[in-house]
PDB file of N, CA, C and O in Angstrom:
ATOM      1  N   UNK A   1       9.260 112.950   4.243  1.00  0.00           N
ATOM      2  CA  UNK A   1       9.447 114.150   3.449  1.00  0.00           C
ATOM      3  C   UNK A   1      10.913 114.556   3.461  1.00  0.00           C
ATOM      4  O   UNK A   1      11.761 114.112   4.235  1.00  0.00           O
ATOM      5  N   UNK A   2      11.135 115.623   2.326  1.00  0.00           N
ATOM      6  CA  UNK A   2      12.750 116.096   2.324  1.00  0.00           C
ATOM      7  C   UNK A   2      12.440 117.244   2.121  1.00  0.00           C
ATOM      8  O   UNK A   2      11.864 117.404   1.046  1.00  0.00           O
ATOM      9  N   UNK A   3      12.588 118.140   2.728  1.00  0.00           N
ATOM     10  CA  UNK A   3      12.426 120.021   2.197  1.00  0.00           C
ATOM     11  C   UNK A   3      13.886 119.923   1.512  1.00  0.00           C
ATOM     12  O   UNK A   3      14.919 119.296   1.746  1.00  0.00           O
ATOM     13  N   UNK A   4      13.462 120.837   0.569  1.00  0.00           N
ATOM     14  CA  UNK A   4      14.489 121.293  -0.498  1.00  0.00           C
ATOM     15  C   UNK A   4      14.765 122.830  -0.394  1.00  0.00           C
ATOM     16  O   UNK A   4      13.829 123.404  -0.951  1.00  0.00           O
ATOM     17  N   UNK A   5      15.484 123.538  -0.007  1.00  0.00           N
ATOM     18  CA  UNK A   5      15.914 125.028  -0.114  1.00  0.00           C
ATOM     19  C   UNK A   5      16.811 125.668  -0.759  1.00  0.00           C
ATOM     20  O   UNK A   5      17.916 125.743  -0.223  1.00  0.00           O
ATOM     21  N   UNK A   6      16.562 126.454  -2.376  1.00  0.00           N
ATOM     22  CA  UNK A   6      17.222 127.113  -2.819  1.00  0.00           C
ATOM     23  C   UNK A   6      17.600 128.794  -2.515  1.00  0.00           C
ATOM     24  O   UNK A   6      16.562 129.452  -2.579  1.00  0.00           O
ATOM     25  N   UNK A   7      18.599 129.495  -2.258  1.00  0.00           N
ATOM     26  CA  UNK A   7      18.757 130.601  -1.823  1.00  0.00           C
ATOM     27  C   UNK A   7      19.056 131.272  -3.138  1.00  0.00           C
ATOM     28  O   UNK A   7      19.670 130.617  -3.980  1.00  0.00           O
ATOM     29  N   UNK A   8      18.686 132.521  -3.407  1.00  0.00           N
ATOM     30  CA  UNK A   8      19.074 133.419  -4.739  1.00  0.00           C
ATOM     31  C   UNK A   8      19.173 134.579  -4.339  1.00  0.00           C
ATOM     32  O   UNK A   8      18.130 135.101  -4.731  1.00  0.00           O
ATOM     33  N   UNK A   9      19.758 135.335  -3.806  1.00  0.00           N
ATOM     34  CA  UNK A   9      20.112 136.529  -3.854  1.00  0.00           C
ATOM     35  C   UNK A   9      18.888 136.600  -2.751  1.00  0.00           C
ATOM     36  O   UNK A   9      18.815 135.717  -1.896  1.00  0.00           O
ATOM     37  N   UNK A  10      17.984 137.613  -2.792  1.00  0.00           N
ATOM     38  CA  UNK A  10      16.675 137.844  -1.745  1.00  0.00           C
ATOM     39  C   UNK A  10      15.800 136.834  -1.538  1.00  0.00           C
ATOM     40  O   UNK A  10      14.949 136.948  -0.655  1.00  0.00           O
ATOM     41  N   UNK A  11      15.875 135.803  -2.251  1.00  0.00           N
ATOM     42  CA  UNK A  11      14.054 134.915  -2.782  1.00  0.00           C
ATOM     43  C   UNK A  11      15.128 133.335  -2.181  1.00  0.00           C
ATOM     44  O   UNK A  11      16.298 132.953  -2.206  1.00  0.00           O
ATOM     45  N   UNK A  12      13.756 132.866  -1.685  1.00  0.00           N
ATOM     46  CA  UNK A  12      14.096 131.868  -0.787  1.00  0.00           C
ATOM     47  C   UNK A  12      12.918 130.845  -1.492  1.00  0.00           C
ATOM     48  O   UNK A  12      11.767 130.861  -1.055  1.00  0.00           O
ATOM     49  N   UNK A  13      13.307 129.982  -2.590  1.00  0.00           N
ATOM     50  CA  UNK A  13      12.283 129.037  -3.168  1.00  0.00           C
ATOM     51  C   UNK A  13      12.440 127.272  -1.937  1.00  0.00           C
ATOM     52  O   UNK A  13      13.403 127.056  -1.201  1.00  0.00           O
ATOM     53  N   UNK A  14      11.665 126.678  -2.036  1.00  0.00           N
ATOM     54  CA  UNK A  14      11.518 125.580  -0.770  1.00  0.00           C
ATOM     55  C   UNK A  14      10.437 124.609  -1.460  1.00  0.00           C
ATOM     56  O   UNK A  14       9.368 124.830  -2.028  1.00  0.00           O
ATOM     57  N   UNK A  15      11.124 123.505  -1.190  1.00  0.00           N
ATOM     58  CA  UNK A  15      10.062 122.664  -2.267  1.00  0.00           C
ATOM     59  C   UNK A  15       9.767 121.530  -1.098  1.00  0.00           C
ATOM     60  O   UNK A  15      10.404 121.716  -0.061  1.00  0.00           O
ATOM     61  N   UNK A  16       8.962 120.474  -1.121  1.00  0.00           N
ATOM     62  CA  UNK A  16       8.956 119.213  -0.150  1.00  0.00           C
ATOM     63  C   UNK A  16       7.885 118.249  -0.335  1.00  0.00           C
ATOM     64  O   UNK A  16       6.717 118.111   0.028  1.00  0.00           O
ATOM     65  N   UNK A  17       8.793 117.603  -1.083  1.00  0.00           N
ATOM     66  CA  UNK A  17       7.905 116.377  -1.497  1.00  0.00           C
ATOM     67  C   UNK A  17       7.117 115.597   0.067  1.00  0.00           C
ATOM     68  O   UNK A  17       7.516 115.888   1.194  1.00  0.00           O
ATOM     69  N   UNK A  18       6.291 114.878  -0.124  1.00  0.00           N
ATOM     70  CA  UNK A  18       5.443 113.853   1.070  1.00  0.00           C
ATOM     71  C   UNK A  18       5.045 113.003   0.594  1.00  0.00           C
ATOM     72  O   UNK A  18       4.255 113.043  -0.349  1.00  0.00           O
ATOM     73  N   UNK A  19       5.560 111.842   1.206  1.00  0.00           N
ATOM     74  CA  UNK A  19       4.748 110.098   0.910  1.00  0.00           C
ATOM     75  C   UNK A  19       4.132 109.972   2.253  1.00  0.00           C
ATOM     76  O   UNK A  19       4.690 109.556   3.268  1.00  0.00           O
ATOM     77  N   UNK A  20       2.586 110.493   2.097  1.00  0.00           N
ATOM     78  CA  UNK A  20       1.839 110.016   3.663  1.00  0.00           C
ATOM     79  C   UNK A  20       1.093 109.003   3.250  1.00  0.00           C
ATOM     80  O   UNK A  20       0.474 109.001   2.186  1.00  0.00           O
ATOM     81  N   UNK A  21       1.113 108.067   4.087  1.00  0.00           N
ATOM     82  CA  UNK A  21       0.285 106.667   4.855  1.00  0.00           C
ATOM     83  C   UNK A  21      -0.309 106.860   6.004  1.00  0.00           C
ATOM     84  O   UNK A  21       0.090 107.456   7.004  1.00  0.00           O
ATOM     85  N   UNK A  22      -1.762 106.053   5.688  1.00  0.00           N
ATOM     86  CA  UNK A  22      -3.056 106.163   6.456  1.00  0.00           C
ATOM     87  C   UNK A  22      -2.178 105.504   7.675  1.00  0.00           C
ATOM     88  O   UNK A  22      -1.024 105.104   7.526  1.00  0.00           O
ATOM     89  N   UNK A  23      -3.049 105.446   9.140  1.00  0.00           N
ATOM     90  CA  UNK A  23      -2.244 105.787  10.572  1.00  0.00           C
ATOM     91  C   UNK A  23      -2.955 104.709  10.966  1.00  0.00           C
ATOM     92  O   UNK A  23      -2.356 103.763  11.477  1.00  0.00           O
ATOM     93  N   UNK A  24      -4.768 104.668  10.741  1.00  0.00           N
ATOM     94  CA  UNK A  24      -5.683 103.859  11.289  1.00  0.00           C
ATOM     95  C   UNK A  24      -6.474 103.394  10.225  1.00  0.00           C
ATOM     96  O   UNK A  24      -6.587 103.968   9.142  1.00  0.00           O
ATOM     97  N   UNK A  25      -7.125 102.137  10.616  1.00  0.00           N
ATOM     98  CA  UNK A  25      -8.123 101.800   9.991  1.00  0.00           C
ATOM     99  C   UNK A  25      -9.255 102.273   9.289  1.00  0.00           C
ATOM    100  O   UNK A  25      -9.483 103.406   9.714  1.00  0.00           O
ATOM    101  N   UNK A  26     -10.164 101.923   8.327  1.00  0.00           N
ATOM    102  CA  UNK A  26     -10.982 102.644   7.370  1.00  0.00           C
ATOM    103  C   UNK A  26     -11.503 102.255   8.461  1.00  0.00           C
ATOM    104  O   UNK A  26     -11.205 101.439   9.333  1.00  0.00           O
ATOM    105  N   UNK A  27     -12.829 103.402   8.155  1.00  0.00           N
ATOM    106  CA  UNK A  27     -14.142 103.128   8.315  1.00  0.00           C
ATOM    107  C   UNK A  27     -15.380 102.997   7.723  1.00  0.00           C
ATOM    108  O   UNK A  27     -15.761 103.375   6.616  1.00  0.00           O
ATOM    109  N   UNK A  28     -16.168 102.199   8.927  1.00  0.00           N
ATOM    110  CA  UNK A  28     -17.453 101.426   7.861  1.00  0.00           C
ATOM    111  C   UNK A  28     -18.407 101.757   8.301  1.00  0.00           C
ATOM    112  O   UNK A  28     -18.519 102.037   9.494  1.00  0.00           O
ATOM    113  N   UNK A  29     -19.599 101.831   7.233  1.00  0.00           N
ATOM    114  CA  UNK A  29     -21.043 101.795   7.605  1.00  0.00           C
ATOM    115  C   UNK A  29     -21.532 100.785   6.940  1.00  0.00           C
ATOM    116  O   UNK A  29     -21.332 100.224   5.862  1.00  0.00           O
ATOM    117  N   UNK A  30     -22.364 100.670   8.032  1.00  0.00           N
ATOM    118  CA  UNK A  30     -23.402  99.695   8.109  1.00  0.00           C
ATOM    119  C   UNK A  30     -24.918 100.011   7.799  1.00  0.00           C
ATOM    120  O   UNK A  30     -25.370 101.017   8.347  1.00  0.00           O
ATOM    121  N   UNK A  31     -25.792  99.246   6.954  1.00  0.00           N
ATOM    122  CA  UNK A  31     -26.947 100.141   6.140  1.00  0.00           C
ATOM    123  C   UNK A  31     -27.827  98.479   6.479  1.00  0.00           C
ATOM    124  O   UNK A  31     -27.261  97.547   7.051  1.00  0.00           O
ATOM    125  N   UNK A  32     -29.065  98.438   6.050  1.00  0.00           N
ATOM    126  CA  UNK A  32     -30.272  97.104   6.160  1.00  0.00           C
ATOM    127  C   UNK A  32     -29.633  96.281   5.152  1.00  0.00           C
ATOM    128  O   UNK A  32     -29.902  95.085   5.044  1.00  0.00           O
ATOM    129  N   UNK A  33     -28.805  96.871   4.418  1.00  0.00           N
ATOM    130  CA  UNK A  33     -28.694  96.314   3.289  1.00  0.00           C
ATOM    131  C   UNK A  33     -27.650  95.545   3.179  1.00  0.00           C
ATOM    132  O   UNK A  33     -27.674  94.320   3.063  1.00  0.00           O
ATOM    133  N   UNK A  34     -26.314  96.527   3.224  1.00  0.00           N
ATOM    134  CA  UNK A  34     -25.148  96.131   3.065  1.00  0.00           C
ATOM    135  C   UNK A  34     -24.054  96.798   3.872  1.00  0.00           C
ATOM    136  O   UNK A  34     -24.359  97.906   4.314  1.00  0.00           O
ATOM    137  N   UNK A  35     -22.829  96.342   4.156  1.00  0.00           N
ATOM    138  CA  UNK A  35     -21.451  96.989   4.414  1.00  0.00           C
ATOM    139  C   UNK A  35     -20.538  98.116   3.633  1.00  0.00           C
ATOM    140  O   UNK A  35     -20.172  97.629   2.563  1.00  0.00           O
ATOM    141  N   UNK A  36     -20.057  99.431   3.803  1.00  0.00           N
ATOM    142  CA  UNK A  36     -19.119  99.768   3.190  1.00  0.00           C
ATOM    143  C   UNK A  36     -18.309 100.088   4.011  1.00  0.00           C
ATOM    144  O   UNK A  36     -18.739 100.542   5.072  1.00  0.00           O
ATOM    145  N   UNK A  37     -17.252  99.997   3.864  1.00  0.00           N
ATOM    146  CA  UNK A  37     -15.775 100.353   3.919  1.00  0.00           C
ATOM    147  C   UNK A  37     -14.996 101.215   3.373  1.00  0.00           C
ATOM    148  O   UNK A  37     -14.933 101.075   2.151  1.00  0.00           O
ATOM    149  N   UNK A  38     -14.278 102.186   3.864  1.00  0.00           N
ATOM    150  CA  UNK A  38     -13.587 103.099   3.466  1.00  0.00           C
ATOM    151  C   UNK A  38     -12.110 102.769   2.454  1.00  0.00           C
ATOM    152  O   UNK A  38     -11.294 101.881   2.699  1.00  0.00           O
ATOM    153  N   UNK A  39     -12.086 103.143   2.005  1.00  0.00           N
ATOM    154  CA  UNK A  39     -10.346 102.332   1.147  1.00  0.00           C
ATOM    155  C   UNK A  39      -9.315 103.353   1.575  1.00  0.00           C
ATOM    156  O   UNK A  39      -9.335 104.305   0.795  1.00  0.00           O
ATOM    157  N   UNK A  40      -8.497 103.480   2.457  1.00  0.00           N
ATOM    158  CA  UNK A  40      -7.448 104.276   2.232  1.00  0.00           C
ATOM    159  C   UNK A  40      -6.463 103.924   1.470  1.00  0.00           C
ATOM    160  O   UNK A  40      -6.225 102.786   1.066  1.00  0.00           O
ATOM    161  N   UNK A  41      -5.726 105.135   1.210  1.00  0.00           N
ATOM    162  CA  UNK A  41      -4.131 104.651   0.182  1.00  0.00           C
ATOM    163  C   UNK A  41      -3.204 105.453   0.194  1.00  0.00           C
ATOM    164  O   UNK A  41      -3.625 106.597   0.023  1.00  0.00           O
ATOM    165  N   UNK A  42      -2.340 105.406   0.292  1.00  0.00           N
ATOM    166  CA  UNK A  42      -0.903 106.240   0.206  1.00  0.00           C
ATOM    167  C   UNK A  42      -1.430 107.235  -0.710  1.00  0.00           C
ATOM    168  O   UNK A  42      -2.225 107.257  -1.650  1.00  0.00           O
ATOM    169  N   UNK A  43      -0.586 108.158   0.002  1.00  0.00           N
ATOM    170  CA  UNK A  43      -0.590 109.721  -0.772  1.00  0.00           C
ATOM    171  C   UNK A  43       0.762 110.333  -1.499  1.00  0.00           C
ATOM    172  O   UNK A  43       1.780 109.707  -1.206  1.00  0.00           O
ATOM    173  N   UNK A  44       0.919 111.273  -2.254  1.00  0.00           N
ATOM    174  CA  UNK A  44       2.073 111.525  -2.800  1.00  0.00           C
ATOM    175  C   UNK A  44       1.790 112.915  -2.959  1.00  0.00           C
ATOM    176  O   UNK A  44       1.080 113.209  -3.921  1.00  0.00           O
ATOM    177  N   UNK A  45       2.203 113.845  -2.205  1.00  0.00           N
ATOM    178  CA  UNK A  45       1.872 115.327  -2.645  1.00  0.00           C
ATOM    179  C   UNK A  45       3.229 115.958  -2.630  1.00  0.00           C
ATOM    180  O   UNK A  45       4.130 115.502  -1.927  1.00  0.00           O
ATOM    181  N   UNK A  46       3.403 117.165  -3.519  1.00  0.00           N
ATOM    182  CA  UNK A  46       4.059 118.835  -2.979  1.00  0.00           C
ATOM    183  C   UNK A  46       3.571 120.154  -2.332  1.00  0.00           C
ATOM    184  O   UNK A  46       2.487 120.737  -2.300  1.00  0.00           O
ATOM    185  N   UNK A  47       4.614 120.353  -1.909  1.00  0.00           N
ATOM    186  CA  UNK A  47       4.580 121.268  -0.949  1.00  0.00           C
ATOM    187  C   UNK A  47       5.283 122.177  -1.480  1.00  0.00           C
ATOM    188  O   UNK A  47       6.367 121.750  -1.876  1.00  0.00           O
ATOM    189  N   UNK A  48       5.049 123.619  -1.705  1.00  0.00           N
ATOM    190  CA  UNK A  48       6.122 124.818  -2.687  1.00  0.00           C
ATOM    191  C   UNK A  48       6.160 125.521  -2.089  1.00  0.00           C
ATOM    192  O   UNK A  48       5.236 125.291  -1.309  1.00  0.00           O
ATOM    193  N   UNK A  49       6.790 126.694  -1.697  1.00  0.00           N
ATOM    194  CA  UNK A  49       7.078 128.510  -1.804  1.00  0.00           C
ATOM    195  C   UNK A  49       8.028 129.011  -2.006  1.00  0.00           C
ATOM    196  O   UNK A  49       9.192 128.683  -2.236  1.00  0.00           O
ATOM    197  N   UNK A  50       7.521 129.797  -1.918  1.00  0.00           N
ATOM    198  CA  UNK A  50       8.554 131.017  -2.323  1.00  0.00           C
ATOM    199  C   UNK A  50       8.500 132.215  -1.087  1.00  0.00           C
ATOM    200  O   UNK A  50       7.494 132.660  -0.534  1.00  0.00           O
ATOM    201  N   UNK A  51      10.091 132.615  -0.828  1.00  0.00           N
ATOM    202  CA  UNK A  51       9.884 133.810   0.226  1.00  0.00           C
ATOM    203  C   UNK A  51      11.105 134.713  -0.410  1.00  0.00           C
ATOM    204  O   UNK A  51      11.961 134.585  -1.285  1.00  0.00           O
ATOM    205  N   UNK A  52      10.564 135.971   0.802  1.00  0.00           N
ATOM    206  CA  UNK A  52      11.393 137.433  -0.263  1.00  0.00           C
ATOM    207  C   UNK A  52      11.988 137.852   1.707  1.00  0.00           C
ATOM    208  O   UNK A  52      11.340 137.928   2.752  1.00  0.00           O
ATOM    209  N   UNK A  53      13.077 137.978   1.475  1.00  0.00           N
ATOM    210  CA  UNK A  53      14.084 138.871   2.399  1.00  0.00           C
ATOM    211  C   UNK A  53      14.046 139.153   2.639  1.00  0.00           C
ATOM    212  O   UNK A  53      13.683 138.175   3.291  1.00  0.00           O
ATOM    213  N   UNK A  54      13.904 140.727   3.759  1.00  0.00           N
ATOM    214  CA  UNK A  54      14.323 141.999   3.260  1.00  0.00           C
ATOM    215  C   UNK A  54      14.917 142.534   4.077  1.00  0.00           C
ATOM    216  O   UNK A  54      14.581 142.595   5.260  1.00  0.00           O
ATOM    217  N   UNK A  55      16.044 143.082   3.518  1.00  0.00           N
ATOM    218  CA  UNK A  55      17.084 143.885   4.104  1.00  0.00           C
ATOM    219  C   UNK A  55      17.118 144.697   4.962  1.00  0.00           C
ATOM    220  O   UNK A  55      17.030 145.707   4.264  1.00  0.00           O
ATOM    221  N   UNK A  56      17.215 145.257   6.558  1.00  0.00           N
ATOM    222  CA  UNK A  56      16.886 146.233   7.348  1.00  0.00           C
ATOM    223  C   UNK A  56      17.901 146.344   7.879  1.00  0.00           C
ATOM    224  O   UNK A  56      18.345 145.474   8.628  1.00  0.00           O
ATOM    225  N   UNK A  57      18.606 147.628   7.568  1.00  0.00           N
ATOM    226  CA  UNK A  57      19.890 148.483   8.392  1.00  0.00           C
ATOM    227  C   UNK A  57      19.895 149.340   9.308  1.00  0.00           C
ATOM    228  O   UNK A  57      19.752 150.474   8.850  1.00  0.00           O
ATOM    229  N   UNK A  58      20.018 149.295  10.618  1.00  0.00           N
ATOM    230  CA  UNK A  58      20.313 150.676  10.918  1.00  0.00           C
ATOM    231  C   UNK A  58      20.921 151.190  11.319  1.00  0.00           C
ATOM    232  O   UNK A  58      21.871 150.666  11.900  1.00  0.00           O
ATOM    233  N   UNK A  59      20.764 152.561  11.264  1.00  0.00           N
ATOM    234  CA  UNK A  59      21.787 153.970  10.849  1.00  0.00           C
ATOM    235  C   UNK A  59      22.665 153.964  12.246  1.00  0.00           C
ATOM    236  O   UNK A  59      22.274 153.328  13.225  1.00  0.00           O
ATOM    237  N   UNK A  60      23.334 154.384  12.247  1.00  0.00           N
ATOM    238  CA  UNK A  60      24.083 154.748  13.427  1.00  0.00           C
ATOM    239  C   UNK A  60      24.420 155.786  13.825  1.00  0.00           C
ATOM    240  O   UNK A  60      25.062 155.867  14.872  1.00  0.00           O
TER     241      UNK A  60
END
């Protein structure tokens, strides 16, 4: 992944792409009949937000 962070004045936008790959092996069941097997496969998702600031002063 790469997080991406734009700053604008108060608002804090953050983006982050992900290329995840399976870790372990599929899994299978077994039936009277037949075998199945799980298929894993690479993933490709985003990740977004958005955040807000906020300013706190104090007085003296």
């Amino acid at each position: 992944s790469l997080p991406l962070q734009y700053y604008h004045k108060q608002f804090i936008f953050s983006v982050t792409p992900t290329w995840a790959f399976p870790q372990s092996s599929a899994t299978t069941i077994t039936t009277e009949d037949s075998v199945f097997e799980e298929d894993l496969e690479n993933v490709f998702y985003w990740s977004v937000g958005v955040s807000y600031w906020f300013y706190t002063k104090k007085d003296r």
